[in-house]
PyMOL Python script that loads the backbone (N, CA, C, O; Angstrom):
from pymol import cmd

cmd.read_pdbstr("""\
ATOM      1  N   UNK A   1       0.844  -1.190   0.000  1.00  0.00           N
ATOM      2  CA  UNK A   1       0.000   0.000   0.000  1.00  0.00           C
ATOM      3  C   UNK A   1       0.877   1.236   0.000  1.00  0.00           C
ATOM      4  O   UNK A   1       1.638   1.455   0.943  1.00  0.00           O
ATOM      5  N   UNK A   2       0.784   2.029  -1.021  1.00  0.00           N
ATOM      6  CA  UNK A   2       1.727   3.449  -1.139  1.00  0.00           C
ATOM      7  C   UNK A   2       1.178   4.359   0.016  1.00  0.00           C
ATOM      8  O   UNK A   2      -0.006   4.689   0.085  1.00  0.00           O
ATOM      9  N   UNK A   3       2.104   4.722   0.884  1.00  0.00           N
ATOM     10  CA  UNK A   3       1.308   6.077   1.497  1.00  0.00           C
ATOM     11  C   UNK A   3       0.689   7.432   0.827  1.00  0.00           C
ATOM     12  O   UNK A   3       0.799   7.818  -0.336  1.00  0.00           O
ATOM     13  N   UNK A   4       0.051   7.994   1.852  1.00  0.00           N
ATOM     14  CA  UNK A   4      -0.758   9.512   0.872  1.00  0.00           C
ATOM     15  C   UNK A   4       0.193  10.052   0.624  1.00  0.00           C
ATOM     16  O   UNK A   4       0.357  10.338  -0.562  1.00  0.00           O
ATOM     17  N   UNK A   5       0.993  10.345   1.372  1.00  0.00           N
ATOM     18  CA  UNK A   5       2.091  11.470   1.356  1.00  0.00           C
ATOM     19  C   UNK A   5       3.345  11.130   0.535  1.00  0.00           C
ATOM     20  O   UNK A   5       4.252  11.935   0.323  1.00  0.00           O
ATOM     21  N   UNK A   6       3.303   9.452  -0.051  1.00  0.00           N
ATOM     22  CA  UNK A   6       4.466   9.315  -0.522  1.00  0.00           C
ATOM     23  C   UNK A   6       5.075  10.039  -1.911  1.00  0.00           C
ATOM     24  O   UNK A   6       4.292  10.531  -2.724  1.00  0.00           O
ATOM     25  N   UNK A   7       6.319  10.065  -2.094  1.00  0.00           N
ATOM     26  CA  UNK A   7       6.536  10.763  -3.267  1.00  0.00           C
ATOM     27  C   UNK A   7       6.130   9.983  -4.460  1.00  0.00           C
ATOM     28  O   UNK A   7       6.147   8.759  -4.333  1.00  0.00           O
ATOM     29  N   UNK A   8       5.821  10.412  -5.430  1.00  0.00           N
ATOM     30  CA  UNK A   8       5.052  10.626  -6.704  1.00  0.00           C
ATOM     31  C   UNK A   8       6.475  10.709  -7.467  1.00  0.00           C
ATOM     32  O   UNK A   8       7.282   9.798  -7.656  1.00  0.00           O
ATOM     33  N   UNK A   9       6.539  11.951  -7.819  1.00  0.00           N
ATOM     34  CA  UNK A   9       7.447  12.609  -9.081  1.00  0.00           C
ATOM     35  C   UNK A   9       8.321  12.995  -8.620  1.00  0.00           C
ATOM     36  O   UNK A   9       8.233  12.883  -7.397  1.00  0.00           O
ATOM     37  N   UNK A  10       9.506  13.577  -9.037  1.00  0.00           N
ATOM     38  CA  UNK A  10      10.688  14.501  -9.047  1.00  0.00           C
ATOM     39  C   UNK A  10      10.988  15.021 -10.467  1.00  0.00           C
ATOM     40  O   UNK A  10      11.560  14.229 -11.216  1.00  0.00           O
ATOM     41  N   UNK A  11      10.717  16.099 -10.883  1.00  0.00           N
ATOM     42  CA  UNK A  11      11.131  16.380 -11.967  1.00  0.00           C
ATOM     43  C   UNK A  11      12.089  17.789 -11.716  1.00  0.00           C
ATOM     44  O   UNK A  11      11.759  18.790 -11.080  1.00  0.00           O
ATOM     45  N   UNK A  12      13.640  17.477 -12.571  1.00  0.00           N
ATOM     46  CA  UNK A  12      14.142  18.619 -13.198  1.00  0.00           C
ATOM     47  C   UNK A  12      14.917  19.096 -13.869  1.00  0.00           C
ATOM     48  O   UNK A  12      15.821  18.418 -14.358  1.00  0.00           O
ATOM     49  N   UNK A  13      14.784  20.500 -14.109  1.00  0.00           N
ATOM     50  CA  UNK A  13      14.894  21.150 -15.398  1.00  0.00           C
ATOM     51  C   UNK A  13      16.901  21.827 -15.240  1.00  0.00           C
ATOM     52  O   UNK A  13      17.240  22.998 -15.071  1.00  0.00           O
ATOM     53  N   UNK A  14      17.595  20.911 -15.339  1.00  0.00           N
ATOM     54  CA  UNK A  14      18.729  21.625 -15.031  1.00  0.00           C
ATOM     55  C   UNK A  14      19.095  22.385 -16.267  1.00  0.00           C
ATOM     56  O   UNK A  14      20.235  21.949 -16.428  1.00  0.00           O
ATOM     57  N   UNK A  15      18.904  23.208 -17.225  1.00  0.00           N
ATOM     58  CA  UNK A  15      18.922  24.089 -17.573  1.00  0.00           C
ATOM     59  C   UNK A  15      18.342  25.692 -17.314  1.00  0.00           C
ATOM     60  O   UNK A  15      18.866  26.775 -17.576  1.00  0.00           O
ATOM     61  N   UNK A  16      17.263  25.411 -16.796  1.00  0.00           N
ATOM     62  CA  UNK A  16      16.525  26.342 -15.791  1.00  0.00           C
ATOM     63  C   UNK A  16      16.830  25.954 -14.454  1.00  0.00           C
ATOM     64  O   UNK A  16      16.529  26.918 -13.750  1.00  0.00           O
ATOM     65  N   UNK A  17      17.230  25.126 -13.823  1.00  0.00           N
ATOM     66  CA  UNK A  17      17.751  24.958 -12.560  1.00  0.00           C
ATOM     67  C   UNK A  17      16.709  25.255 -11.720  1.00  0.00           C
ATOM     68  O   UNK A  17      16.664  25.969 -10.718  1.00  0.00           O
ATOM     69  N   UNK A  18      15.626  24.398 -12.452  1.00  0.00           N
ATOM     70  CA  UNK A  18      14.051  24.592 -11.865  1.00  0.00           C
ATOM     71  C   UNK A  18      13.434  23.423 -11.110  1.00  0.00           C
ATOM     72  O   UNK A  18      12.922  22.774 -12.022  1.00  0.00           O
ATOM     73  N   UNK A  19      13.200  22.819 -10.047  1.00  0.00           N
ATOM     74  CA  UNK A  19      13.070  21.494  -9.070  1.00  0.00           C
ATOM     75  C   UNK A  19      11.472  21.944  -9.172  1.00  0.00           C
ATOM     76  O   UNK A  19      10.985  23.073  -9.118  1.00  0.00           O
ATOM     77  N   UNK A  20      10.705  20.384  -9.373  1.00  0.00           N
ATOM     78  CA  UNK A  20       9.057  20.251  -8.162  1.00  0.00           C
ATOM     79  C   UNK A  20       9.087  18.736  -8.082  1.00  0.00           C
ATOM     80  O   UNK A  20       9.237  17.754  -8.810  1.00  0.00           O
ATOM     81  N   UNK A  21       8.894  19.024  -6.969  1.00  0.00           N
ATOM     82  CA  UNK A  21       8.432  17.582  -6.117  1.00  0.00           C
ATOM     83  C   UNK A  21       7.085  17.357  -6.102  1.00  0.00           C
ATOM     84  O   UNK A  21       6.320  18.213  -5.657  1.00  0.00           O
ATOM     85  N   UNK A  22       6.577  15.984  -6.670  1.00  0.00           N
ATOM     86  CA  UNK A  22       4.593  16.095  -6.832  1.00  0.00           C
ATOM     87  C   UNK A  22       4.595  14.876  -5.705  1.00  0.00           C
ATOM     88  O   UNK A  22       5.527  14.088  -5.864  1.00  0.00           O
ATOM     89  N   UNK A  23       3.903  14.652  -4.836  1.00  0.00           N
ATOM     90  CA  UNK A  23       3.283  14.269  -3.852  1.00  0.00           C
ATOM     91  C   UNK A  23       1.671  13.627  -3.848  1.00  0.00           C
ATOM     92  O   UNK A  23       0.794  14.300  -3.307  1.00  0.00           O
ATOM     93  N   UNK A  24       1.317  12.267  -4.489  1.00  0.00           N
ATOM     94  CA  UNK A  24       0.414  11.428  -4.353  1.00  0.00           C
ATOM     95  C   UNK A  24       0.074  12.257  -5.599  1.00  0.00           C
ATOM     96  O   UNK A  24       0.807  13.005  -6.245  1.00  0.00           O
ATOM     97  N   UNK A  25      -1.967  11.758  -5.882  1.00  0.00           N
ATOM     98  CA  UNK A  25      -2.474  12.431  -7.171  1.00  0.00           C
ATOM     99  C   UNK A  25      -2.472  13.632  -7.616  1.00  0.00           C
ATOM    100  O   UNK A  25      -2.121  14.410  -6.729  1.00  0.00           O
ATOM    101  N   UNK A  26      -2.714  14.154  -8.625  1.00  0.00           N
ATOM    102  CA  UNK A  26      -2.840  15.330  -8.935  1.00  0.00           C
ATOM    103  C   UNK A  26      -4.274  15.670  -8.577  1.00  0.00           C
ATOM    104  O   UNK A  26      -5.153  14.814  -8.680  1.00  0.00           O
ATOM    105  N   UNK A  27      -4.560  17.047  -8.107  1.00  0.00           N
ATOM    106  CA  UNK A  27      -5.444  17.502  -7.627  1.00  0.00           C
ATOM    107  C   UNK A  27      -5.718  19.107  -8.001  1.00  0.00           C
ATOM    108  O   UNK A  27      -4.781  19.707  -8.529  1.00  0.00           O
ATOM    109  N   UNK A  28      -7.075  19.893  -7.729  1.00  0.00           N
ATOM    110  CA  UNK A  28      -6.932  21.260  -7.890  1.00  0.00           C
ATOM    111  C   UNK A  28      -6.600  21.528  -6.880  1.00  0.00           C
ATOM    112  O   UNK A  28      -7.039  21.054  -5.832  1.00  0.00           O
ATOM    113  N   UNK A  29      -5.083  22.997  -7.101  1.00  0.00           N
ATOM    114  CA  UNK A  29      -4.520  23.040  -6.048  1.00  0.00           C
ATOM    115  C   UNK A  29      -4.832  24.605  -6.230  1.00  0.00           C
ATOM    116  O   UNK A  29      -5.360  25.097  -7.227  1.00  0.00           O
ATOM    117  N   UNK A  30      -4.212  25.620  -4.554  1.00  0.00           N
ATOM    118  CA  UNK A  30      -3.724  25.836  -5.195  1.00  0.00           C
ATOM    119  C   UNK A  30      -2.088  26.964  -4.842  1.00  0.00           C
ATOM    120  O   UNK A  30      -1.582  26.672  -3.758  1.00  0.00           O
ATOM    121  N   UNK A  31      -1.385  28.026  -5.567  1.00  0.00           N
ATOM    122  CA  UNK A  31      -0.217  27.731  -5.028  1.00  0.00           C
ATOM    123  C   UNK A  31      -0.003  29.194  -4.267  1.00  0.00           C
ATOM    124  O   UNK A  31      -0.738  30.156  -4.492  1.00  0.00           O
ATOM    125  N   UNK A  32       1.132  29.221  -3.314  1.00  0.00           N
ATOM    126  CA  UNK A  32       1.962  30.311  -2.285  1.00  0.00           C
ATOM    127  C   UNK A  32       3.066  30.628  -2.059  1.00  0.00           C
ATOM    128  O   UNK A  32       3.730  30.086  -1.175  1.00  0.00           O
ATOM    129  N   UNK A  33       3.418  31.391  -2.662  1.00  0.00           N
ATOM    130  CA  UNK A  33       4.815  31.632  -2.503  1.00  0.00           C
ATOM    131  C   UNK A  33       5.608  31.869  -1.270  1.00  0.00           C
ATOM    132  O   UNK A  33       5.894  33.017  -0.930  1.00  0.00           O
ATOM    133  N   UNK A  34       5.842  31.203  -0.833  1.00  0.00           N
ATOM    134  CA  UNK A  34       6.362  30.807   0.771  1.00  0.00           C
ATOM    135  C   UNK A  34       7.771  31.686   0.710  1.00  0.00           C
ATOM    136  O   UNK A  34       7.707  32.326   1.759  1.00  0.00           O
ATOM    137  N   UNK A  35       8.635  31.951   0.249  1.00  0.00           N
ATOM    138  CA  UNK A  35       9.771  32.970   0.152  1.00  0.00           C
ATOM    139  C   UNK A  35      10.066  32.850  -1.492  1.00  0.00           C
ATOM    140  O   UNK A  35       9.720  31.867  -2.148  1.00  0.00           O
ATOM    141  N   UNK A  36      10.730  33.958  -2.025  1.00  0.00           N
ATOM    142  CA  UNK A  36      10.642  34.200  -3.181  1.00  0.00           C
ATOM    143  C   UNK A  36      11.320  33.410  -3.893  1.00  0.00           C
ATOM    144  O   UNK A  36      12.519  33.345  -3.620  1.00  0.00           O
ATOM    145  N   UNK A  37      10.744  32.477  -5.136  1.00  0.00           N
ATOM    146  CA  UNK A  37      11.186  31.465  -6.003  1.00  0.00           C
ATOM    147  C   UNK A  37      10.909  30.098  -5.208  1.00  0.00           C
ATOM    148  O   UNK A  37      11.231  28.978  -5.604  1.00  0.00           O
ATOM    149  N   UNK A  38      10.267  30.399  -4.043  1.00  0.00           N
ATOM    150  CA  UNK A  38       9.945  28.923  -3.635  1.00  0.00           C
ATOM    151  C   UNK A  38       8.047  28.764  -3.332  1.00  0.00           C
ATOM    152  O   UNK A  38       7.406  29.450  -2.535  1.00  0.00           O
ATOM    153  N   UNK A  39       7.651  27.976  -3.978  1.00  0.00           N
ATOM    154  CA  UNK A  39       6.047  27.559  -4.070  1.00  0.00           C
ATOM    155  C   UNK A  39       5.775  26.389  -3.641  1.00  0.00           C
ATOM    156  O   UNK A  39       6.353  25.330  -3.885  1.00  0.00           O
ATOM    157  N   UNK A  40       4.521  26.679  -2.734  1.00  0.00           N
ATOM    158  CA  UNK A  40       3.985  24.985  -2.219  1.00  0.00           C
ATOM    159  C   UNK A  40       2.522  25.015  -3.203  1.00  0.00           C
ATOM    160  O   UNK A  40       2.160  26.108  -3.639  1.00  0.00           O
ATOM    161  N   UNK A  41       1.828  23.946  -3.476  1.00  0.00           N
ATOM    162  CA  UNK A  41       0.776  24.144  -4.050  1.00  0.00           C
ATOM    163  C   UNK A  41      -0.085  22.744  -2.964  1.00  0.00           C
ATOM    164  O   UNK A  41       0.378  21.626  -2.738  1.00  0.00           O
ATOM    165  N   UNK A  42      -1.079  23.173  -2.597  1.00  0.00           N
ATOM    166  CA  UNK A  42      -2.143  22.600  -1.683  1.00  0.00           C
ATOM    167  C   UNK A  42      -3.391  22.354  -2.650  1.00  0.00           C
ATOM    168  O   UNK A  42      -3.875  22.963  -3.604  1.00  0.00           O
ATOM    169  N   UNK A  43      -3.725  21.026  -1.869  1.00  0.00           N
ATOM    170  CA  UNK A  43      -5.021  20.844  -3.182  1.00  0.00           C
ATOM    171  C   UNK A  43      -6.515  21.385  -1.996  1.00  0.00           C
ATOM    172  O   UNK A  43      -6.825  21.256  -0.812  1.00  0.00           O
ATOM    173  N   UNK A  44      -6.972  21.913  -3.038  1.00  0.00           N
ATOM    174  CA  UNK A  44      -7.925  22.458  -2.891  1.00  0.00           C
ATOM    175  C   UNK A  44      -9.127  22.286  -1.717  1.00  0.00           C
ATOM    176  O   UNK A  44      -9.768  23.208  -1.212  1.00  0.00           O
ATOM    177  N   UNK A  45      -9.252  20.853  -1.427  1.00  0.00           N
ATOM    178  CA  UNK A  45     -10.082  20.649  -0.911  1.00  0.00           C
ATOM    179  C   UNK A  45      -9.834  20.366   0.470  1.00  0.00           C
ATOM    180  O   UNK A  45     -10.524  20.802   1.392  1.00  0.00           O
ATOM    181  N   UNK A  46      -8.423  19.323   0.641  1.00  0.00           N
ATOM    182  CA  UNK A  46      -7.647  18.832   1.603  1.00  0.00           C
ATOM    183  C   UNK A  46      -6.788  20.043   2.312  1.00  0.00           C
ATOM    184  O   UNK A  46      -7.139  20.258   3.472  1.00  0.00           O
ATOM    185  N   UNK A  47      -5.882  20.747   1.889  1.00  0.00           N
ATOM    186  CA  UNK A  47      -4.622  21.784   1.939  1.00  0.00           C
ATOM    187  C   UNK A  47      -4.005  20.812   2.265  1.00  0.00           C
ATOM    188  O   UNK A  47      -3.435  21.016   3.337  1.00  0.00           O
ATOM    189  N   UNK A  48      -3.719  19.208   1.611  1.00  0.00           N
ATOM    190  CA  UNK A  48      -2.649  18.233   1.510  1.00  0.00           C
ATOM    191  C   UNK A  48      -1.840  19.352   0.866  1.00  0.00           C
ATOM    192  O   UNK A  48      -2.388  20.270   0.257  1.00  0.00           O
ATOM    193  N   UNK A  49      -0.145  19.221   1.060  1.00  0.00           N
ATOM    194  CA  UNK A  49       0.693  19.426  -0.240  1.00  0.00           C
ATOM    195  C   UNK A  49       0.671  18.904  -1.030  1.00  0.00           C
ATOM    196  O   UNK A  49       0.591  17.698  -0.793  1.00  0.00           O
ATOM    197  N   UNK A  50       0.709  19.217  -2.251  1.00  0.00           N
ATOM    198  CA  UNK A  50       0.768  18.316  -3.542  1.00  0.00           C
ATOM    199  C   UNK A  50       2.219  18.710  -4.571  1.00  0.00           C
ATOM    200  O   UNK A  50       2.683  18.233  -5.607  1.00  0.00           O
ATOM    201  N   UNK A  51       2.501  19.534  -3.893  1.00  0.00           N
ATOM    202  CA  UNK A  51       4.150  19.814  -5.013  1.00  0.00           C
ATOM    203  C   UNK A  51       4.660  21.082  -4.622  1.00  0.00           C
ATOM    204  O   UNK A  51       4.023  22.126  -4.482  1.00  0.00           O
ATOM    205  N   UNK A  52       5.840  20.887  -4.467  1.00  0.00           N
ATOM    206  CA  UNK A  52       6.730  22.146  -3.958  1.00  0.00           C
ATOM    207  C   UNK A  52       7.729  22.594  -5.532  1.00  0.00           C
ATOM    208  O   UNK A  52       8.313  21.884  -6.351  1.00  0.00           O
ATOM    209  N   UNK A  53       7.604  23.634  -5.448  1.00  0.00           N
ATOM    210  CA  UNK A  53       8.303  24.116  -6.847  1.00  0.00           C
ATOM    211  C   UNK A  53       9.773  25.105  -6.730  1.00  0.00           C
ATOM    212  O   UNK A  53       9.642  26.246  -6.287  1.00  0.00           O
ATOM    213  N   UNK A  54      10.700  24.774  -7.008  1.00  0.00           N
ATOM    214  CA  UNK A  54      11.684  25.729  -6.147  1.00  0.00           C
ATOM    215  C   UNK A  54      12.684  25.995  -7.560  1.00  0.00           C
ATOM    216  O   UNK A  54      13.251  25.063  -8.129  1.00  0.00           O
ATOM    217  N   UNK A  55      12.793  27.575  -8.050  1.00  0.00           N
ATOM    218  CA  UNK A  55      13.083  28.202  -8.591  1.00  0.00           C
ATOM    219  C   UNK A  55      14.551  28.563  -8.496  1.00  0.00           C
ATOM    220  O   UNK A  55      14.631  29.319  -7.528  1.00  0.00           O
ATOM    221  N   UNK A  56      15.730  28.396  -9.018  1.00  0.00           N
ATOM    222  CA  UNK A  56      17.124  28.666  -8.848  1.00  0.00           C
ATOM    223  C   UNK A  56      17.410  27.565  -7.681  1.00  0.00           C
ATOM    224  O   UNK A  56      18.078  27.865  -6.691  1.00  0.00           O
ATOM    225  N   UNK A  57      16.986  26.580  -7.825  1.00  0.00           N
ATOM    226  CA  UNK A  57      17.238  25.420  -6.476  1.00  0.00           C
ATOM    227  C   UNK A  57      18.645  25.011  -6.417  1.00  0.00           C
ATOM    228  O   UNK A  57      18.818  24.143  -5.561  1.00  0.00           O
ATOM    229  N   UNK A  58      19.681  25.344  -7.033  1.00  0.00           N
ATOM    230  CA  UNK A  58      21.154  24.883  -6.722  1.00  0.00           C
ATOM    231  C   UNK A  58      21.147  25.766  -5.492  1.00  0.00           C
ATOM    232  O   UNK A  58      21.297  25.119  -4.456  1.00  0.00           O
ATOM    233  N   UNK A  59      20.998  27.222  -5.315  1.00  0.00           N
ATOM    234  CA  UNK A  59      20.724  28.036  -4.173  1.00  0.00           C
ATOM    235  C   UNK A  59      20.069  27.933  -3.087  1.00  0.00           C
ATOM    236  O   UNK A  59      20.281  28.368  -1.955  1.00  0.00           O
ATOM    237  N   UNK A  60      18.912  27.062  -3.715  1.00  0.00           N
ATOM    238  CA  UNK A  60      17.773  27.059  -2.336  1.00  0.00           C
ATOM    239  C   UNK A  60      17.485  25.265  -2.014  1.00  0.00           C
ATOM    240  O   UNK A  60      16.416  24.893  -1.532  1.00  0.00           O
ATOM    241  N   UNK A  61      18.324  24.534  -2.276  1.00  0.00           N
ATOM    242  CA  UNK A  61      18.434  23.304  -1.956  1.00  0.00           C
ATOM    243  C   UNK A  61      17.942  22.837  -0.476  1.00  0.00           C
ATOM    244  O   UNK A  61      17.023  22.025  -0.369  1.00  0.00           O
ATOM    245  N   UNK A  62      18.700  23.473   0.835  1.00  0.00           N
ATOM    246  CA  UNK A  62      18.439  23.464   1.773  1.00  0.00           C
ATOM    247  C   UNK A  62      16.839  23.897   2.426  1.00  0.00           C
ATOM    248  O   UNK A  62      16.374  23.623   3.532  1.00  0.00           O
ATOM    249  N   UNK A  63      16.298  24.578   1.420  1.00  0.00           N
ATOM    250  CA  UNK A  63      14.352  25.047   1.455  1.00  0.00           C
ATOM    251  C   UNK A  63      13.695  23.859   1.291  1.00  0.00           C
ATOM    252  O   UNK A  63      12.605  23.685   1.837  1.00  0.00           O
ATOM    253  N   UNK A  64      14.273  22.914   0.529  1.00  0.00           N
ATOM    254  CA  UNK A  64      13.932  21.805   0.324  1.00  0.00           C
ATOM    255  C   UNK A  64      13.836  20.772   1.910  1.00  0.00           C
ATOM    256  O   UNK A  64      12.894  20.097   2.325  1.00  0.00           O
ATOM    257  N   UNK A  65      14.717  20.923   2.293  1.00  0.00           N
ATOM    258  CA  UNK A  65      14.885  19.694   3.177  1.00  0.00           C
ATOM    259  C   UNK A  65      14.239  20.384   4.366  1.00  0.00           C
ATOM    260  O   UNK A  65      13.674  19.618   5.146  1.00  0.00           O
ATOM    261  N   UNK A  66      14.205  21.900   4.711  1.00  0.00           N
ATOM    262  CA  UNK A  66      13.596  22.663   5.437  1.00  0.00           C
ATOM    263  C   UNK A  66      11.584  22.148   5.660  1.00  0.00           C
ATOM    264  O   UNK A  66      10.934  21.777   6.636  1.00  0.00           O
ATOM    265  N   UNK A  67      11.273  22.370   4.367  1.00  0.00           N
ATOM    266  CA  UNK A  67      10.141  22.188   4.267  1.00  0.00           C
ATOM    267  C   UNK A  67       9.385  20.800   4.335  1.00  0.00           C
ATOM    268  O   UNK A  67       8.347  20.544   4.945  1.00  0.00           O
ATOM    269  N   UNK A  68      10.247  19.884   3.472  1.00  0.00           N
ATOM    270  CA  UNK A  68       9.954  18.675   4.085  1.00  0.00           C
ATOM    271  C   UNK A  68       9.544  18.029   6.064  1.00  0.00           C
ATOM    272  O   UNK A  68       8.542  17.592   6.630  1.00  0.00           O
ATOM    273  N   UNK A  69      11.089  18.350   6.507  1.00  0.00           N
ATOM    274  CA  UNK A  69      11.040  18.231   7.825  1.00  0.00           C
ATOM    275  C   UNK A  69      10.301  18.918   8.472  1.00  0.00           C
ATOM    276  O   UNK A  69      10.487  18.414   9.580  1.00  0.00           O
ATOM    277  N   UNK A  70       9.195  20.132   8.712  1.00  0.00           N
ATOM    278  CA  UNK A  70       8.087  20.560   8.799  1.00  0.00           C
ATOM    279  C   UNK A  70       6.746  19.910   8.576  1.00  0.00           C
ATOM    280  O   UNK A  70       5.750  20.285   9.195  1.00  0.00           O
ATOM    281  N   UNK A  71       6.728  19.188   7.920  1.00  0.00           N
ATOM    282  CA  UNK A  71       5.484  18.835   7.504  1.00  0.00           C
ATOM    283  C   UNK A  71       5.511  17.142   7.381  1.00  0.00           C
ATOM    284  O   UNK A  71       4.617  16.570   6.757  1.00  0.00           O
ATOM    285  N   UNK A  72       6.769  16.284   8.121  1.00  0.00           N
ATOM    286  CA  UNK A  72       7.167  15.267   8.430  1.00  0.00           C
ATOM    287  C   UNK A  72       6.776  14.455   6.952  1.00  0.00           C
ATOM    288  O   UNK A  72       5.974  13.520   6.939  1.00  0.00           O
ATOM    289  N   UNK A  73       7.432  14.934   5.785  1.00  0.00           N
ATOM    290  CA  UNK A  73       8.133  13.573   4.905  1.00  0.00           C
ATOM    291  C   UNK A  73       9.182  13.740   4.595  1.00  0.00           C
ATOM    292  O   UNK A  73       9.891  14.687   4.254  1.00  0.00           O
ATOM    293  N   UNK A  74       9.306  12.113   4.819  1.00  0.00           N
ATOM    294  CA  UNK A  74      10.781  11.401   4.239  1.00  0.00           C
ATOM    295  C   UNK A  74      10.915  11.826   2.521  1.00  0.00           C
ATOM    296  O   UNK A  74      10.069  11.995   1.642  1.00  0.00           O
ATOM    297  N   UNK A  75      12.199  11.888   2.542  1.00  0.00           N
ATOM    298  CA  UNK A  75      12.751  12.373   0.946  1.00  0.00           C
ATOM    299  C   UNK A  75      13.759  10.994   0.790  1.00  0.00           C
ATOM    300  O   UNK A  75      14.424  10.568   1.734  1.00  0.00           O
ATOM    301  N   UNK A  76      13.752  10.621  -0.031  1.00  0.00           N
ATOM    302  CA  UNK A  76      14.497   8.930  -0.354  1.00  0.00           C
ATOM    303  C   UNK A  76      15.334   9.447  -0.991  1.00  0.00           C
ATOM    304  O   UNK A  76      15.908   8.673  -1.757  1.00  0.00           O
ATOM    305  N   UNK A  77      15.691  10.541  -1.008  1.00  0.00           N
ATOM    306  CA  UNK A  77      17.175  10.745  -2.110  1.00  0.00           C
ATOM    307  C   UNK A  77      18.014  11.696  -0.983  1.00  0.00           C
ATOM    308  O   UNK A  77      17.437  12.316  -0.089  1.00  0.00           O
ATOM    309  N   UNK A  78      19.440  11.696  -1.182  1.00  0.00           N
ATOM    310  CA  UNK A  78      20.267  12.807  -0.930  1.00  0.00           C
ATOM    311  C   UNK A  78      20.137  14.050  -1.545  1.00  0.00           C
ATOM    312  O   UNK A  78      19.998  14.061  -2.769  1.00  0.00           O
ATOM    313  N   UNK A  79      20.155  15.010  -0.979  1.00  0.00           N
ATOM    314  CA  UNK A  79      20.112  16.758  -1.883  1.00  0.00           C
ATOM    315  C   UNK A  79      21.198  16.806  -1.525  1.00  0.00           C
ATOM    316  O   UNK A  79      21.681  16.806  -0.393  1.00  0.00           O
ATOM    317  N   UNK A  80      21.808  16.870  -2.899  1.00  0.00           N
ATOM    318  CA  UNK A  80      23.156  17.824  -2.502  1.00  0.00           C
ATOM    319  C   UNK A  80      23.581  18.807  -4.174  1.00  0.00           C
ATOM    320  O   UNK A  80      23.181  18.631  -5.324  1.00  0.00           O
ATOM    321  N   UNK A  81      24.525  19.809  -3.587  1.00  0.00           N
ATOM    322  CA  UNK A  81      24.534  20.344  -4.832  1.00  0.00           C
ATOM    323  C   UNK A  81      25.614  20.932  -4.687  1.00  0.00           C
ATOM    324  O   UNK A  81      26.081  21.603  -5.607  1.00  0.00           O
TER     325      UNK A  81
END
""", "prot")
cmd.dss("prot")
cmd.show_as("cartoon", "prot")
cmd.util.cbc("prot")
cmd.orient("prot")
């Protein structure tokens, strides 16, 4: 049985140096810019997270692991950069 919260996707754009993490189904979400170049998007109905979007992420790598550990999920990969 997959958990709700488990990770889904990782997609990114290392030419834009553009990261989102998608989190269980897709849903209407929707999104907040939590500090600048970094977005959570909440689905609509729940305010589950459903994908964190992080903009210049070689920089903001550590927002990553920040936000996770807040909201208690595990990330199965190393961030490093």
């Amino acid at each position: 049985m997959k958990e709700e919260n488990s990770i889904y996707e990782v997609y990114y754009d290392e030419k834009a140096d553009f990261l989102e993490v998608f989190f269980g189904e897709s849903s209407e979400c929707t999104a907040d810019e939590i500090e600048e170049g970094v977005f959570v998007r909440r689905d609509q109905k729940t305010n589950k997270i459903k994908s964190i979007e992080i903009f210049s992420f070689k920089k903001r790598a550590q927002i990553l692991k920040e936000i996770l550990k807040k909201v208690k999920l595990n990330f199965p990969l190393e961030i490093g950069v």
